[in-house]
Every structure is written in structure tokens, then in C-alpha cells.
C-alpha positions in Angstrom: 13.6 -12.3 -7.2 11.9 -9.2 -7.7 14.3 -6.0 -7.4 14.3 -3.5 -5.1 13.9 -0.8 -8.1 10.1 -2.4 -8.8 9.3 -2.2 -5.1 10.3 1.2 -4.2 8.5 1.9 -7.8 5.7 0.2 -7.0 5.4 1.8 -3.8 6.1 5.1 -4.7 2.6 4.7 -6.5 0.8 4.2 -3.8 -0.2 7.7 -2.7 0.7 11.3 -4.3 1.0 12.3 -0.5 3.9 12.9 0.8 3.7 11.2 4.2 3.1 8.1 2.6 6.5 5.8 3.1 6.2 2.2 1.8 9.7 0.0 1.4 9.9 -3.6 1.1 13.4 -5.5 2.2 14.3 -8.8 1.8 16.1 -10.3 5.3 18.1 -13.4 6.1 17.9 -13.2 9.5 16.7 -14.3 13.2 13.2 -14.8 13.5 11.7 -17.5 15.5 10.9 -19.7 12.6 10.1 -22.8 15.1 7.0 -21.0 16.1 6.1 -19.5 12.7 6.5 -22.8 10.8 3.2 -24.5 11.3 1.2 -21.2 11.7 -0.2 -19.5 8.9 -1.3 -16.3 9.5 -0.1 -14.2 13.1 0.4 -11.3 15.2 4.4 -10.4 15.8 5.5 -8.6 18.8 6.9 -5.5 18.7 10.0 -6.5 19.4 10.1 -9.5 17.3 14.4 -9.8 17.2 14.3 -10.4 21.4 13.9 -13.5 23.0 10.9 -14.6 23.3 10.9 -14.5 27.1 10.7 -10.5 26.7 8.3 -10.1 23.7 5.9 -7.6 24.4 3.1 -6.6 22.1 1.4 -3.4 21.3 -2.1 -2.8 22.9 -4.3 -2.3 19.8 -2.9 -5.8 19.1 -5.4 -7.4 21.7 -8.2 -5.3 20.0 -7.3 -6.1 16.1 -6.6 -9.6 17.3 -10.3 -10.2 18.8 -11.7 -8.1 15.3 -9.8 -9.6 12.6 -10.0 -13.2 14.3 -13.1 -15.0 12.9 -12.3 -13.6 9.8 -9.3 -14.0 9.5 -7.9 -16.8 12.0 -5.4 -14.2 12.9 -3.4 -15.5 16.3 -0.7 -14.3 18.6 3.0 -15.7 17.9 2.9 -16.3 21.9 0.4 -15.3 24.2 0.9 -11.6 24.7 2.4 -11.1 28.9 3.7 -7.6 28.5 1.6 -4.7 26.4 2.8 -1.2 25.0 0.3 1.4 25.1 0.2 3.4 22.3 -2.2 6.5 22.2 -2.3 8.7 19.1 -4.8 10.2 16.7 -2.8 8.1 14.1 -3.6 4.6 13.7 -1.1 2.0 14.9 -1.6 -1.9 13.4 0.3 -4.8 14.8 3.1 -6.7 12.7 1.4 -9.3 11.3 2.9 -12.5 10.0 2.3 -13.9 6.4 3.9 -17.4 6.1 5.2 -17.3 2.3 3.2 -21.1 1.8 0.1 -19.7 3.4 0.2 -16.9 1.4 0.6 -18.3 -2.0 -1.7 -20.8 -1.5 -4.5 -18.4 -0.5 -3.9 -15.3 -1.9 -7.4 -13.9 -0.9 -6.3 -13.4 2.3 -4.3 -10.5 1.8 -7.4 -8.5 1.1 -9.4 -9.8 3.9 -7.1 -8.6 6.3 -6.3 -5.3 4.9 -9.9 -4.6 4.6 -10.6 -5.6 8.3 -7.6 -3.4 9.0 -9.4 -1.0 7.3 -12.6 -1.5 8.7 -10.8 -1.8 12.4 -9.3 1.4 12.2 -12.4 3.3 11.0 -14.2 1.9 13.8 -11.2 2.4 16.4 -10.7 6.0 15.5 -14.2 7.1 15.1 -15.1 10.5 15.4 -11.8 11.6 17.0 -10.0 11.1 13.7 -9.2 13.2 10.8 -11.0 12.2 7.3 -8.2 9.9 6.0 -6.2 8.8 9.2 -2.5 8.0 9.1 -1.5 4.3 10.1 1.5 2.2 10.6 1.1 -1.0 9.3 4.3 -3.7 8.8 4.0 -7.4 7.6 6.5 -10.0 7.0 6.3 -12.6 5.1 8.4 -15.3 6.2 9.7 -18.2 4.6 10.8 -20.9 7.2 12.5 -23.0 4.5 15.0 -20.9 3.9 15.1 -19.1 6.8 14.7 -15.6 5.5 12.0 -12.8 5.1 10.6 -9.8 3.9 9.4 -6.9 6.0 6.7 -4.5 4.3 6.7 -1.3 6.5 3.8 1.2 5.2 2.8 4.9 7.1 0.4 6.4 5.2 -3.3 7.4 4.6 -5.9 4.2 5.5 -7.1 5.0 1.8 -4.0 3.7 1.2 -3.8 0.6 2.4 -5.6 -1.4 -0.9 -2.7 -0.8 -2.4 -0.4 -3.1 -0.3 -2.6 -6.2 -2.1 -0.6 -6.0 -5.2 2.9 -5.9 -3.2 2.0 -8.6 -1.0 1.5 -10.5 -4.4 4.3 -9.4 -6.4 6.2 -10.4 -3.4 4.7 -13.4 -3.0 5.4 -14.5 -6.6 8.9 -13.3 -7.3 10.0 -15.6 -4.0 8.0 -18.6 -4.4 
């Protein structure tokens, strides 16, 4: 198991600016594994810990969902019913799911989807955004098995973002 020193270290080097938070936390906990089990690679709701009947999912969701789909296979956890609208001049990413197996067994994919976050938020923002736009981003990577997870939170510059590939694998191979 990798130890929370080496993450927050390994975050810490992410950025020299100091906005940038990134913390990784290892959770036993409720998630509805049933419906993540035999998916590999989705979009949470935002309020992932309710029951299901009340999920609701941010808007930009729909939009990152139809952008990052055929590269991706990205797909909702259930089909969204009840949207959040978020309007900022800061970039605001879905949760997205990793399943631990899905994610060890193709590594690759960690990069393809940051870099069509990337690419989706360059494109999103346009010319109303700052040079080097702050996002939200927060992935978990569950492992259904054992019933546990861990949640990747990042706010920070989109330049940024790259950096996440080398914690998604360090996580990836202290759990597996």
C-alpha cells in the first residue's frame, strides 16, 4: 500500500502554484459497487454517497460525456434525471470512475482521458478564460472486490493535469 506521505509528496509536485490542492485517500466505504462492477470506465454523480434514486449530476457532465465518449467509452453510472448547473470561468470536470481491474489492465487510459479533459476544457472555456484555467477534477478508483476506494481530488491549473498520470499509476500499482 502506498503511504499517504508519497502521495501528498507526490502531489505536492505537481505545481509550484499555490492554488493547486491535490490529496489522494484511501476509503472503505458505500459506493454502489453492483453498478460499478462490470463497468470499466464512468461518470459519478455528484452526489455519489445518496441513493441512487436522488443522484444528480453536474451539467458539464452531459457535455464531457458526449466529448470523451468515442474515445474513451466513457458512460454514465445511471442515466443522469436531475442536472446541477454550474457556471464559472473555472473549469468544473465530472467524477469519473476508474475500476482498479480496468485500470491496471490498460494503463493507457489514464492519459487518454486526461488529455481529452484537457482538450474539453480548452475548447469549453474558449476565449472567456484566463491563459491557464483552474479546474476541479476528482476520480476514484474503485475496487469492487474488496469493496473500498480511493478518491483523487485535484483544483489546479489545466497545465496541471499531466501530472495526475503518474498518481493514477502509483495508485494503481501499490493496490493491485
Amino acid at each position: 500500500m502506498i503511504s499517504s506521505e508519497k502521495l501528498t509528496t507526490a502531489a505536492q509536485q505537481l505545481d509550484d502554484a499555490e492554488e493547486t490542492v491535490c490529496k489522494m485517500e484511501k476509503i472503505k466505504g458505500p459506493l454502489p459497487y453492483d453498478l460499478i462492477a462490470s463497468r470499466r470506465l464512468l461518470i459519478a454523480p455528484v452526489n455519489i454517497d445518496a441513493d441512487p434514486d436522488d443522484y444528480y449530476y453536474s451539467s458539464t457532465s452531459l457535455s464531457f460525456r458526449k466529448f470523451a465518449h468515442e474515445e474513451t467509452g466513457l458512460e454514465f453510472l445511471t442515466i443522469p434525471s436531475k442536472l446541477l448547473d454550474q457556471r464559472s470561468a473555472d473549469a468544473f470536470l465530472p467524477t469519473i470512475i476508474f475500476t482498479l481491474s480496468h485500470l491496471s489492465q490498460n494503463p493507457e487510459i489514464a492519459a487518454v482521458l486526461i488529455e481529452t479533459a484537457t482538450n474539453f476544457i480548452k475548447i469549453s472555456l474558449g476565449s472567456i478564460s484566463k491563459k491557464d484555467p483552474v479546474t476541479e477534477v476528482k476520480i476514484i478508483i474503485s475496487n469492487p472486490e474488496q469493496e473500498s476506494y480511493k478518491k483523487l481530488e485535484y483544483k489546479g491549473p489545466v497545465s496541471g493535469l499531466k501530472s495526475l498520470e503518474a498518481l493514477l499509476d502509483k495508485a494503481t500499482k501499490h493496490e493491485s
